[in-house]
C-alpha positions as CSV (number, residue, x, y, z in Angstrom):
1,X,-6.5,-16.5,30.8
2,X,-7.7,-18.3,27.4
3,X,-4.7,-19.0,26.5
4,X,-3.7,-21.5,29.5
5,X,-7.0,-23.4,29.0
6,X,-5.0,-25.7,27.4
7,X,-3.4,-27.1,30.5
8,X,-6.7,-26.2,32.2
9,X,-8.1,-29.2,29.7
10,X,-5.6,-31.4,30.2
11,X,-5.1,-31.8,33.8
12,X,-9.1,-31.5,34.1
13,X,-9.0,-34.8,31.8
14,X,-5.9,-36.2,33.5
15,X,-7.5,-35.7,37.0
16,X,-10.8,-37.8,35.9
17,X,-12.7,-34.6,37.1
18,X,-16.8,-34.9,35.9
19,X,-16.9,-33.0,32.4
20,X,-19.8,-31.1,33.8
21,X,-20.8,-27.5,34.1
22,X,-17.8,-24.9,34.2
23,X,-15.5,-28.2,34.0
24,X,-17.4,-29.3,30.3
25,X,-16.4,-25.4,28.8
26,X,-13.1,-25.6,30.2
27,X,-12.2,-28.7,28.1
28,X,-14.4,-28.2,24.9
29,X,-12.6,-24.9,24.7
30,X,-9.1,-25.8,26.5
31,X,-9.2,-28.8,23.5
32,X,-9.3,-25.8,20.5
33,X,-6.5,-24.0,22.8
34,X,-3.9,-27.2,22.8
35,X,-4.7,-27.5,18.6
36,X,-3.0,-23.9,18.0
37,X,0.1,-26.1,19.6
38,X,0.8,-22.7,21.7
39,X,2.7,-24.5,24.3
40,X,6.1,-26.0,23.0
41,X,6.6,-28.7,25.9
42,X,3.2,-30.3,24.7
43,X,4.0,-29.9,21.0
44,X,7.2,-31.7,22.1
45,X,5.7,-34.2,23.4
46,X,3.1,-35.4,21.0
47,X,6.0,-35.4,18.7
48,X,7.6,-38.2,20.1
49,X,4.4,-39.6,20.9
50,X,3.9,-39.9,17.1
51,X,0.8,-37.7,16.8
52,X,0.2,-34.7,14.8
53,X,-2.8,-32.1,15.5
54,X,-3.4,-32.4,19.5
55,X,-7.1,-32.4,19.0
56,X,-9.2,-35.1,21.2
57,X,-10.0,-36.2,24.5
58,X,-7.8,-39.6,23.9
59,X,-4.3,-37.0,22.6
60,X,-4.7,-35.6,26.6
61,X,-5.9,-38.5,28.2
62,X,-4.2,-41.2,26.9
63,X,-1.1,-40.1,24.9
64,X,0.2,-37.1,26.9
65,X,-1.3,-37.8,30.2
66,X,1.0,-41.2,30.9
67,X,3.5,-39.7,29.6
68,X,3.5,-35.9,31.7
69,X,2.9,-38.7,34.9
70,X,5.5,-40.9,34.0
71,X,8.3,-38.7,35.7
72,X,6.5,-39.0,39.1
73,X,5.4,-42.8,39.0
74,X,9.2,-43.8,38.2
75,X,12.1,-41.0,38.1
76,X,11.8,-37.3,38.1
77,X,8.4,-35.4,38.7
78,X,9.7,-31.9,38.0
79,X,10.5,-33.2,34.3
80,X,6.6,-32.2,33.5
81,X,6.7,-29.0,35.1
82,X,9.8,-27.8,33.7
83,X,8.2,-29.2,30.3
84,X,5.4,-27.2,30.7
85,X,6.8,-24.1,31.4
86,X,9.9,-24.2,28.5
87,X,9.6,-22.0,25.9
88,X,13.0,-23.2,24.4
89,X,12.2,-25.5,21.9
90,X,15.1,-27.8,21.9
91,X,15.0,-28.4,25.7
92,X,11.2,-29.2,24.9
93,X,12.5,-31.9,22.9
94,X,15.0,-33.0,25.2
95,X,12.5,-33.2,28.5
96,X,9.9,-34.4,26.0
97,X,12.0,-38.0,25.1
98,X,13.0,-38.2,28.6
99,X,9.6,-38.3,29.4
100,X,8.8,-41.0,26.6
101,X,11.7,-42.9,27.7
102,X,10.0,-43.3,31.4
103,X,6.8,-44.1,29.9
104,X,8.1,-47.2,28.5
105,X,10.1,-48.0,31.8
106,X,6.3,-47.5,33.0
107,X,4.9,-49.3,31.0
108,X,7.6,-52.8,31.5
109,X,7.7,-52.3,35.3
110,X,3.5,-52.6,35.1
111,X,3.5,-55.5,32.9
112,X,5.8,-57.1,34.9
113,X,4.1,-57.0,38.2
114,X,0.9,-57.1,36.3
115,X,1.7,-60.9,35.0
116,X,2.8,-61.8,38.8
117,X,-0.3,-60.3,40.4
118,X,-2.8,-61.8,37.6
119,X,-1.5,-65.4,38.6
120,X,-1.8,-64.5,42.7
121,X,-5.6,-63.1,41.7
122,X,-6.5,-66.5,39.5
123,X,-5.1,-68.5,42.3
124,X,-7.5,-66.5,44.8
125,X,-10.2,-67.0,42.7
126,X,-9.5,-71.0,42.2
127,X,-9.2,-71.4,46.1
128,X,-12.7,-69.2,46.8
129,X,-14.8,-68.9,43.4
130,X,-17.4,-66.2,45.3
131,X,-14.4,-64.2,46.8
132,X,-15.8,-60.3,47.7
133,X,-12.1,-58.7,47.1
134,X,-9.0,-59.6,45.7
135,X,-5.7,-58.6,47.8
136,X,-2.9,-59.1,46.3
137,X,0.9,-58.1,47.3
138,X,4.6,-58.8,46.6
139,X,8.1,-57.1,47.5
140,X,9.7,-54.8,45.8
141,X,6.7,-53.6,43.8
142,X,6.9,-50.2,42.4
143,X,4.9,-48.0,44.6
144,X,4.3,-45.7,41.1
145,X,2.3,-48.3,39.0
146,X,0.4,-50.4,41.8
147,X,-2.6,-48.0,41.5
148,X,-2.9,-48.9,37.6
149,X,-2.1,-52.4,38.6
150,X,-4.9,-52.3,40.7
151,X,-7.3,-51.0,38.1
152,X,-6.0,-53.6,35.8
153,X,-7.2,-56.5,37.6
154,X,-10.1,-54.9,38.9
155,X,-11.7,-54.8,35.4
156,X,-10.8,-58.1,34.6
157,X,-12.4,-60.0,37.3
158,X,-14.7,-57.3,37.9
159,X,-13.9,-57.2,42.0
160,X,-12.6,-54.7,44.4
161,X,-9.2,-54.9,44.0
162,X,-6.1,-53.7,46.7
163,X,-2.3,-54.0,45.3
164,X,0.2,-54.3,48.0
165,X,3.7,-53.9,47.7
166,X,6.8,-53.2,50.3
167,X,10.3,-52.6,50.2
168,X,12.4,-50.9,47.2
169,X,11.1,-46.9,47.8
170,X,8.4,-47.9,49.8
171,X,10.7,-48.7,52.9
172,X,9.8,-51.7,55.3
173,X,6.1,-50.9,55.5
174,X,3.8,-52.2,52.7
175,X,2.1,-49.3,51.0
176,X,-1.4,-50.8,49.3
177,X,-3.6,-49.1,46.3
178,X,-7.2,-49.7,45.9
179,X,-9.6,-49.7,43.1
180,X,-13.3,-50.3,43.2
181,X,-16.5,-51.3,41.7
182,X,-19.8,-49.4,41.4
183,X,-21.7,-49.6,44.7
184,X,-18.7,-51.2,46.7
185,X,-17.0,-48.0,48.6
186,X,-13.7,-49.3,49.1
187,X,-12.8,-45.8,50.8
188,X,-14.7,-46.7,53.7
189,X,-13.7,-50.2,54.2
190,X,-10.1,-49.3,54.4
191,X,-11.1,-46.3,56.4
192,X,-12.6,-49.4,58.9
193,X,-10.1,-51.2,58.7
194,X,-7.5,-48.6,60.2
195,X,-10.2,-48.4,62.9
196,X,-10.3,-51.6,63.9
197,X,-6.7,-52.0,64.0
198,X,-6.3,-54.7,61.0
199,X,-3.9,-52.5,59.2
200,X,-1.9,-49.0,60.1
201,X,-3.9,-46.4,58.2
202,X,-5.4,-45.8,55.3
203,X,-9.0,-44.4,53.8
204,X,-10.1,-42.7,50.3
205,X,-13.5,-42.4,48.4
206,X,-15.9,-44.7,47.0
207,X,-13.9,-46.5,43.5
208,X,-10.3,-45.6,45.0
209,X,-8.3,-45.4,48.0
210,X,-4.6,-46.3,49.8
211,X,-3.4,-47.8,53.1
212,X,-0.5,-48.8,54.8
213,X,0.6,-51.9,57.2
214,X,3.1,-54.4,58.2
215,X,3.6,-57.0,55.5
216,X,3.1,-59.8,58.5
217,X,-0.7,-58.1,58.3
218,X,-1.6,-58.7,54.7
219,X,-3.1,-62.3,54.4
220,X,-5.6,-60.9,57.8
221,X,-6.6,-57.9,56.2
222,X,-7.2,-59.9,53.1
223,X,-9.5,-62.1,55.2
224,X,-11.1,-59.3,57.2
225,X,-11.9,-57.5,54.0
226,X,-13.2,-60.5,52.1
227,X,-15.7,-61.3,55.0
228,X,-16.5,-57.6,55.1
229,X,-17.5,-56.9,51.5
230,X,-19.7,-60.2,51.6
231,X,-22.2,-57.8,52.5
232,X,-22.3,-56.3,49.4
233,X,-22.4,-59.0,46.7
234,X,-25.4,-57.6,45.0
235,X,-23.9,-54.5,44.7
236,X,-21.1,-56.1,43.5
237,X,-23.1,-58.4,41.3
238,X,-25.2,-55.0,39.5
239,X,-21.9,-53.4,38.8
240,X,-21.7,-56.0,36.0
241,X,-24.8,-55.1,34.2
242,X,-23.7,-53.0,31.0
243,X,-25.9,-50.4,29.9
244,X,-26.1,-50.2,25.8
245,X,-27.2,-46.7,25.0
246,X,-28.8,-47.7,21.6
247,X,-28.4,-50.4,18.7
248,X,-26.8,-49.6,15.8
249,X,-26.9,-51.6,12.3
250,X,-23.5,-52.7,11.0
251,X,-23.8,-50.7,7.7
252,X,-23.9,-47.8,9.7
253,X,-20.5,-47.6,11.6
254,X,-19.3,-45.1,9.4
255,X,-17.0,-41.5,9.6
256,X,-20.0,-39.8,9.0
257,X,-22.0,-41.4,12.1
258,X,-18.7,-41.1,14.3
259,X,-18.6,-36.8,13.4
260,X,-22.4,-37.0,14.6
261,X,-21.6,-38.7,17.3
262,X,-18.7,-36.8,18.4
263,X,-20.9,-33.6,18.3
264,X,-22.0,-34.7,21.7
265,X,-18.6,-34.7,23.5
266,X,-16.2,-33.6,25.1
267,X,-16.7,-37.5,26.4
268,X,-15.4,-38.5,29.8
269,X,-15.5,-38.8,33.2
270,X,-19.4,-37.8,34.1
271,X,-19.9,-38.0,30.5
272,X,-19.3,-40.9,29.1
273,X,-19.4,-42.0,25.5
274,X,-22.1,-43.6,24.2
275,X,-22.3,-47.6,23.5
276,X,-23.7,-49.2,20.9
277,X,-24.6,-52.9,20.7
278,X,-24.2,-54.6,17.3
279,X,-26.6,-58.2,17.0
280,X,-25.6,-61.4,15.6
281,X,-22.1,-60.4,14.4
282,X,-20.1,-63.4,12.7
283,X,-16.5,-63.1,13.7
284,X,-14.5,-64.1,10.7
285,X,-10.8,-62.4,11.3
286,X,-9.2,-62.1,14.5
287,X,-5.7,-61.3,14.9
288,X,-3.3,-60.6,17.7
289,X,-1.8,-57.1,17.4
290,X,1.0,-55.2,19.6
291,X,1.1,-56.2,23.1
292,X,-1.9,-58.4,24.1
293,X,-4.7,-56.2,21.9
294,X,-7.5,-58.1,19.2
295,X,-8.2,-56.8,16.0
296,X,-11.3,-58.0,14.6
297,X,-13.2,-58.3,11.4
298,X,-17.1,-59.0,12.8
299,X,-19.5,-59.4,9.4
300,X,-23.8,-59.4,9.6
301,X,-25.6,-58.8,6.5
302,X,-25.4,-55.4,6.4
303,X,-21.8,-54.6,6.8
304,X,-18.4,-55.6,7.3
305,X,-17.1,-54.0,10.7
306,X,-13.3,-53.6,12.0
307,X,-13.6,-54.1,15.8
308,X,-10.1,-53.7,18.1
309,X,-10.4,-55.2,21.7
310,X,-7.4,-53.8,24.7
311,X,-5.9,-56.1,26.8
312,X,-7.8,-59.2,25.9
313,X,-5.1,-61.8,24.7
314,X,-5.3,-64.5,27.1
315,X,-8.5,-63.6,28.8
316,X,-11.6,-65.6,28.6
317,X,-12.7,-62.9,26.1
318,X,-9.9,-63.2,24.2
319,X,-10.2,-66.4,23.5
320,X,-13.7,-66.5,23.1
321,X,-12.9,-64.4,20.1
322,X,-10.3,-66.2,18.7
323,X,-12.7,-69.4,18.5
324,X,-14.8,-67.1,16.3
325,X,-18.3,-67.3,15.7
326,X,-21.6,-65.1,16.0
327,X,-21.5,-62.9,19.0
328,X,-23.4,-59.2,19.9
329,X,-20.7,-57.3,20.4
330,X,-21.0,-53.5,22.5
331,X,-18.4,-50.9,21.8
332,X,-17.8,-47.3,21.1
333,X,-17.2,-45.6,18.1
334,X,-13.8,-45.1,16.7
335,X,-12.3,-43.3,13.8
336,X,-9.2,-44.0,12.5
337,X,-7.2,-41.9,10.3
338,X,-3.9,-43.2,7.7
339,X,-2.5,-41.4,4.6
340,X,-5.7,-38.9,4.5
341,X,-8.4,-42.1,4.4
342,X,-10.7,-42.5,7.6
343,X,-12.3,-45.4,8.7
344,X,-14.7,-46.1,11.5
345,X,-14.1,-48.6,14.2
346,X,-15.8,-50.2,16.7
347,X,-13.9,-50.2,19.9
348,X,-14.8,-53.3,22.0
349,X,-16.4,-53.2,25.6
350,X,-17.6,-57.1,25.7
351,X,-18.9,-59.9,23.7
352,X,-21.8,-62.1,24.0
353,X,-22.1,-65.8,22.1
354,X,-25.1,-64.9,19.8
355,X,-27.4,-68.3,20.3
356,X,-30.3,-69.2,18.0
């Protein structure tokens, strides 16, 4: 049975199960598993994913996860199972850029409806500054990425968030996915609503859940939820707070901290890596880079640190950072590797203006 922890790992980590107990063994050893590169389809994969040694929590997570899910969220879900289970190298290869290829399909079908349901959100927010939930909905909106969609938005604006879509796969009746904040259980809210007849069905657990209804219902249910999660603002409000597991100095963000670190993990879901707040950090480089992703150079006295921030061209912290200036920055530890050199990172959660 060892030698199929390495799926064991990967859809433990893919599944956002707690990395506790039996489920912490399974990935700390399933992770030493998927480095022997034992199973073809995964080797395959990371392959075209441009990654060598299939080694980390982020390789399973974040490079072959999306890509394994990408068959389900928008063409064929038996392309991962067959990749899993080939032992023929070349058809590895084949399922494996097919795979890749819907990734990025993925990935432009979620930035698309992304932009549209960003503005909708901002509008919301404009019309009802204090609003408890954002709803927010359009036709034709892939039923496979409205979930991520959902989370998106939800970290942004730091609200319970339901994406609602209708039409295309999804048939006549809207299909909605929901993703939460600490101490709001959206699971139970929709699981009211269904109840009290405001939309067809729906339920889920306390950060997630999914509903359907009539698209002629949306802009009630929006209202009935909004006036229902009033109730918990300071709930909502305390899901803000960030907790900063230590500070660290800037001279000491290093490879060498990172590897002590890292001695702690497997890191994830129940076990989450630790941050670190860095004080007074002058901002002197910022630089867009792929997409809509920061990279930094923050200098203090001590030490010159490069910093990346996801996703935060065109937000308010985006362009906070882009102004420059001093700012405590809290991130997690990075290290990056390039032609044999490594260099540690900070990996940015938020920003503070530092003031005198």
């Amino acid at each position: 049975m060892l030698d199929w922890l390495d799926l064991c790992a990967l859809g433990t980590l893919c599944d956002m199960s707690p990395l506790r107990d039996a489920n912490r063994a399974f990935v700390h050893q399933g992770l030493k598993i998927m480095a022997r590169d034992g199973n073809p389809g995964l080797r395959a994969l990371a392959d075209v994913a441009g990654i060598g040694r299939i080694e980390s929590v982020y390789h399973a997570t974040f490079v072959l996860g999306p890509r394994l899910n990408a068959g389900g969220r928008v063409g064929d879900p038996w392309l991962a199972a067959k990749l899993l289970a080939t032992d023929n190298r070349q058809e590895a290869i084949e399922l494996a850029e097919r795979l890749h290829g819907l990734n990025d399909e993925r990935k432009a079908v979620e930035a698309h409806i992304l932009e549209i349901a960003t503005a909708q959100a901002e509008r919301q927010l404009e019309q009802d500054p204090d609003r408890h939930a954002l709803v927010v909905s359009g036709e034709d909106w892939h039923p496979g990425v409205i979930g991520i969609v959902a989370g998106r938005i939800k970290d942004r604006f730091h609200r319970p968030t339901i994406v609602i879509g209708w039409g295309r796969d999804l048939g006549p009746v809207a299909k909605g996915s929901a993703r939460s904040v600490r101490g709001v259980n959206i699971g139970d809210a929709i699981a009211q609503a269904a109840r009290e007849g405001h939309i067809l069905s729906g339920g889920g657990h306390a950060m997630a859940g999914g509903l359907s209804l009539e698209p002629e219902q949306i802009g009630q249910f929006s209202d009935w939820l909004n006036s229902h999660l009033s109730a918990f603002s300071d709930e909502r409000h305390a899901a803000r707070e960030l907790k900063v597991d230590a500070l660290l100095d800037a001279g000491a963000i290093s490879p060498d901290t990172f590897d002590l670190i890292a001695q702690l993990g497997p890191f994830g879901q129940g076990a989450p890596e630790p941050y670190f707040a860095l004080t007074d950090m002058e901002i002197t480089h910022a630089r867009p880079i792929g997409a809509n992703h920061l990279r930094l150079t923050a200098e203090s006295t001590t030490g010159r640190v490069e910093v990346l921030s996801w996703r935060s061209v065109g937000t308010p912290l985006g362009d906070a950072l882009q102004a420059r200036g001093r700012f405590h920055l809290v991130g997690r530890l990075k290290c990056d590797e390039w032609n044999g050199r490594r260099r540690a990172q900070l990996e940015l959660v938020d920003a503070a203006p530092s003031v005198s």
